[in-house]
N, C-alpha and C positions, 0 to 999 in steps of 0.2 A: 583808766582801768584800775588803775592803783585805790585800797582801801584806806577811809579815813582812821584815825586813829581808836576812835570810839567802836567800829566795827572791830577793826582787829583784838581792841580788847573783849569784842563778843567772843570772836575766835579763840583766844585764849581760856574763858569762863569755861567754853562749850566744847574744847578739844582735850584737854590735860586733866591729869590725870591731879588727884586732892595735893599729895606732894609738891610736886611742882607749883600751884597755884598756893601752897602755902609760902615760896620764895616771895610772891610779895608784887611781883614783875607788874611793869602797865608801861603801854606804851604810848611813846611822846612826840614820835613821826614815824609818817611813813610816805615812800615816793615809789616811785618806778620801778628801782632794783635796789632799795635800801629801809631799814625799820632803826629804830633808835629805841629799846628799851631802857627804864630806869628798874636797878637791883635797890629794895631798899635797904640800907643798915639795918641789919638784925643781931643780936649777942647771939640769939638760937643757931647761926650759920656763922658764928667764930669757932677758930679752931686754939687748940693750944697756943698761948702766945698773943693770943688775941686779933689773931689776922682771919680776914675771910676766908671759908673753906674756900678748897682749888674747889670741889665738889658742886659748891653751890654757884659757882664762877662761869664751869662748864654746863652747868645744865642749863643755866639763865644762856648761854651763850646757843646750846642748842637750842631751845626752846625759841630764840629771838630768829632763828634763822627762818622757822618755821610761819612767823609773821612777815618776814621781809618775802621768803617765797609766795606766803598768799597775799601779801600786796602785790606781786608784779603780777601774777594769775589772777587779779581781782578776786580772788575768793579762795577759802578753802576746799582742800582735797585731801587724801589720804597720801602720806607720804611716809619714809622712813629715813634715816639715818643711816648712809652707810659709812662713814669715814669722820672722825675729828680729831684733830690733833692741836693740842693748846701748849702755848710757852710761858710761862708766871713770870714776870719780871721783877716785881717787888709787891709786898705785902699790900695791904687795903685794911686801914683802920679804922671804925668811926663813922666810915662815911658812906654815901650812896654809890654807885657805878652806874654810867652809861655803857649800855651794851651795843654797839654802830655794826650794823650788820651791811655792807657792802656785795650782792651778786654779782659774781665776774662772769657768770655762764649761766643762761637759765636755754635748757635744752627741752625738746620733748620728753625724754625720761629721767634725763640728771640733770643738778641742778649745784652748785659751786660757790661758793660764798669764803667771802675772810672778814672774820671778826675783831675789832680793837674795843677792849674794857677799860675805861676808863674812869677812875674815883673822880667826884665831880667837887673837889678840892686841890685838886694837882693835875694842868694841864698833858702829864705822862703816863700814856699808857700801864696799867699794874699789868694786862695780859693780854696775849694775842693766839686767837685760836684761826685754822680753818679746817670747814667742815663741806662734804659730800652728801646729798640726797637725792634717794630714787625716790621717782614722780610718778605714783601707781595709779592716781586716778582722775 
């Protein structure tokens, strides 16, 4: 039931909104109850100091939830965001992030997921977020 990757990156083209599809995101699996985005190094998404926005960290991280949810429902649907919470552990210079999105709960109307970002330079996590979504259609 789970979508190939080339699909979900249709998902992506055909659901978000210009901002978000300017972070850059594609994605490089997907399975059952899991999606792997890559973030790529951008200067435009550094912040002072030269570290990635937390900004652009979270959205890619939302954003990737919403492919690993339509991979486990073989497709898309309308959903929202009701809950995320992100922890930064250390900056991200330079380089790209994998975004591993994990479902720990996919329900008829909510759906649960915990995310680890990882610069694809340094096997340690830079942030871990987890996020909550209602399943509206």
């Amino acid at each position: 039931m789970t979508l190939t990757p080339a699909e979900a990156d249709k998902i992506l083209a055909d659901n978000f909104a210009p901002w978000v599809l300017a972070l850059g995101l594609t994605v490089q699996e997907t399975g059952d109850r899991h999606a792997v985005l890559r973030l790529p190094w951008s200067d435009t998404l550094a912040r002072d100091g030269g570290g990635l926005s937390g900004q652009a960290l979270m959205a890619a991280a939302d954003t990737a939830t919403v492919i690993a949810i339509s991979a486990a429902r073989g497709g898309y649907a309308p959903m929202t965001t009701v809950q995320q919470s992100t922890t930064f552990q250390r900056p991200v210079t330079g380089t790209d992030v994998l975004i591993d999105v994990r479902l720990t709960k996919l329900g008829k109307r909510l759906a649960f997921a915990d995310i680890t970002m990882t610069p694809t330079d340094d096997p340690a996590p830079a942030a871990k977020s987890s996020t909550v979504y209602a399943l509206l259609g």
